[in-house]
Backbone as CSV, one residue per row, in Angstrom:
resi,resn,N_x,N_y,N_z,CA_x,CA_y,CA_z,C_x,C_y,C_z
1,UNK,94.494,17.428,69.088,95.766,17.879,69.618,96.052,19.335,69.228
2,UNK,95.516,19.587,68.181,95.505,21.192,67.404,95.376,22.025,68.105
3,UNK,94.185,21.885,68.528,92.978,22.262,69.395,93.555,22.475,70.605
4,UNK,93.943,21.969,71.047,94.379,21.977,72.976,95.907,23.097,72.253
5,UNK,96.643,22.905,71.747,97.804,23.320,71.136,97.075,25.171,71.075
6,UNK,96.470,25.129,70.368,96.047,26.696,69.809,95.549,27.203,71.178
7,UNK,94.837,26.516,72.408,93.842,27.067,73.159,95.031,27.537,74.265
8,UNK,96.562,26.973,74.040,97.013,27.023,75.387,97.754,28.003,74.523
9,UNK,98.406,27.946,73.638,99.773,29.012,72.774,98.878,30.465,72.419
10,UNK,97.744,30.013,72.053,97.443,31.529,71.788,97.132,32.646,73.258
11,UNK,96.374,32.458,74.330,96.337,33.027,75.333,97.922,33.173,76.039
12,UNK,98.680,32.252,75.717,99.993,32.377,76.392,100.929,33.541,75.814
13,UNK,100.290,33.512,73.820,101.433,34.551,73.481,100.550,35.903,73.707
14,UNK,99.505,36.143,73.855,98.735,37.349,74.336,99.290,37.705,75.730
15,UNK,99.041,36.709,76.868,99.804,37.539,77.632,101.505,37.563,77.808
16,UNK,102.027,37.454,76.939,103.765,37.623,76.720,103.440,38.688,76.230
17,UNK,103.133,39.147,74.913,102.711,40.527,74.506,102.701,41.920,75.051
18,UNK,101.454,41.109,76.126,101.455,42.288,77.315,102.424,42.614,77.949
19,UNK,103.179,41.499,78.478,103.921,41.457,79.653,104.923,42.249,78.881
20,UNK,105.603,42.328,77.682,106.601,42.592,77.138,106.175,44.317,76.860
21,UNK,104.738,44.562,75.921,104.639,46.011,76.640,105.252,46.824,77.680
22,UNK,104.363,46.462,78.938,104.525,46.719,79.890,106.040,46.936,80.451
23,UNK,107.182,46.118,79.921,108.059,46.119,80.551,108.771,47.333,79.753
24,UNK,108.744,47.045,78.589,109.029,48.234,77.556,108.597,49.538,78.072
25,UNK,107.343,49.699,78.250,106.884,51.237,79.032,107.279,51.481,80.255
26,UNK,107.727,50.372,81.469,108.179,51.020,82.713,109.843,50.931,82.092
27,UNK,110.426,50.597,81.448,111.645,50.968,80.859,111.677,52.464,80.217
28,UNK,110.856,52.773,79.389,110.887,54.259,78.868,110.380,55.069,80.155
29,UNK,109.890,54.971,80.817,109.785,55.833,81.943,110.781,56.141,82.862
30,UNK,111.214,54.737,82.970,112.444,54.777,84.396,114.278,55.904,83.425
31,UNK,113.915,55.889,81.811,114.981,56.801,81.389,114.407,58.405,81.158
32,UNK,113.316,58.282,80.968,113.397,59.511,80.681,113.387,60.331,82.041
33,UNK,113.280,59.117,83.381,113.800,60.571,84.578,115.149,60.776,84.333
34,UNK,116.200,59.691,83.976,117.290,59.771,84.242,118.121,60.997,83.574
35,UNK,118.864,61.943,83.788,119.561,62.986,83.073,120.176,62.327,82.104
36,UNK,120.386,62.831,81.267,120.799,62.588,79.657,122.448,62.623,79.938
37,UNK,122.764,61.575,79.348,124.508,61.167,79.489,125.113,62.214,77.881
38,UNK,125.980,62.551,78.427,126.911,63.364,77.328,128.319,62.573,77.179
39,UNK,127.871,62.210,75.885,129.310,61.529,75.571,130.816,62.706,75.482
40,UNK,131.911,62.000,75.948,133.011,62.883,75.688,133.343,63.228,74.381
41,UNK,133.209,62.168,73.430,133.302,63.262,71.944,132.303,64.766,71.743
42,UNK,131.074,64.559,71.894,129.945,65.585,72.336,130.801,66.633,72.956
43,UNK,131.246,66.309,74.194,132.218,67.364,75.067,132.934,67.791,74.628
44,UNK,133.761,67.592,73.637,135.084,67.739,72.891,134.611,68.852,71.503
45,UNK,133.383,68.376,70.982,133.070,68.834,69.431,132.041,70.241,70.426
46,UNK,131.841,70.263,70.870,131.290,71.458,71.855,132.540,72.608,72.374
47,UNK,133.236,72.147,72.769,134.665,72.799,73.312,135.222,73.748,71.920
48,UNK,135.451,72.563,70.702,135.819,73.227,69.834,135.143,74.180,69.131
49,UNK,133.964,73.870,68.982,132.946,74.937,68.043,133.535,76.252,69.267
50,UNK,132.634,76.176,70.415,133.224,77.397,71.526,134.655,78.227,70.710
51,UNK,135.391,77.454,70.997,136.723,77.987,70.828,136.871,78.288,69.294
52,UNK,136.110,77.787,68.389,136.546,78.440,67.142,135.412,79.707,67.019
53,UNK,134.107,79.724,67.522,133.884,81.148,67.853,134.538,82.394,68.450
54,UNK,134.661,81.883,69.911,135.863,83.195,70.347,136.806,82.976,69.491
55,UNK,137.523,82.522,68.585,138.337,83.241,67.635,137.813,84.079,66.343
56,UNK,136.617,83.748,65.801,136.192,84.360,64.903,135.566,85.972,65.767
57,UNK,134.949,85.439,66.974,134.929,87.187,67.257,136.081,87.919,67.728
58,UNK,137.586,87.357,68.264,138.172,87.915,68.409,139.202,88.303,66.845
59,UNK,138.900,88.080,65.544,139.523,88.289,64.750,139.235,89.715,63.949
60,UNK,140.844,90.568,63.696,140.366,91.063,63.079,140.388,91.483,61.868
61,UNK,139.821,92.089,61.038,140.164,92.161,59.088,140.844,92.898,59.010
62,UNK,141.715,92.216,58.301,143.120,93.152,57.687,142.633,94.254,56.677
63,UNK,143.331,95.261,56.977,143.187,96.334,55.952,143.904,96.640,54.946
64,UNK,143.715,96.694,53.961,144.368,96.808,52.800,145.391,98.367,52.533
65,UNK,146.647,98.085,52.933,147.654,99.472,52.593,147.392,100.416,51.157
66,UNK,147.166,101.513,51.761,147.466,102.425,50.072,148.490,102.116,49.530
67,UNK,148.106,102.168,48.132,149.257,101.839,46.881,150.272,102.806,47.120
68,UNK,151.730,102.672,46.961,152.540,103.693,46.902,152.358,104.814,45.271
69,UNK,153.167,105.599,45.557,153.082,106.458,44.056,154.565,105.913,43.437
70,UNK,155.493,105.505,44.543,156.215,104.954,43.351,156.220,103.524,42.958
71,UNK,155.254,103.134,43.324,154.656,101.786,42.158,154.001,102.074,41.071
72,UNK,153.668,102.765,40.834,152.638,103.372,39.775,153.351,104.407,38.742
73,UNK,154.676,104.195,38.641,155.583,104.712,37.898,156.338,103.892,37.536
């Protein structure tokens, strides 16, 4: 009974194996045509970096006022 048991389960889980490959690889194929989804947080943390650049290049350094002479008396 072993015997008949091993001769039918083992060729059966070999080709599940395959079959499960296979399905796995036309799955990675059929995404990598697909364009890449951008989540809206992504959209959002993108927006902000942007926008906290144009503020750092639009900023500008304060200059430090000459001391008066009548502080120094």
């Amino acid at each position: 009974m072993y015997k008949i048991f091993m001769l039918i389960a083992i060729p059966a889980l070999i080709i599940g194996w395959i079959a499960y490959a296979y399905w796995m690889r036309k799955i990675c194929e059929e995404e990598k045509q697909q364009p890449k989804q951008i989540s809206q947080r992504l959209k959002q943390t993108r927006s902000e970096v942007t926008d906290y650049a144009q503020k750092l290049k639009d900023f500008k350094k304060p200059t430090r006022k000459p001391p008066d002479q009548d502080d120094q008396a």
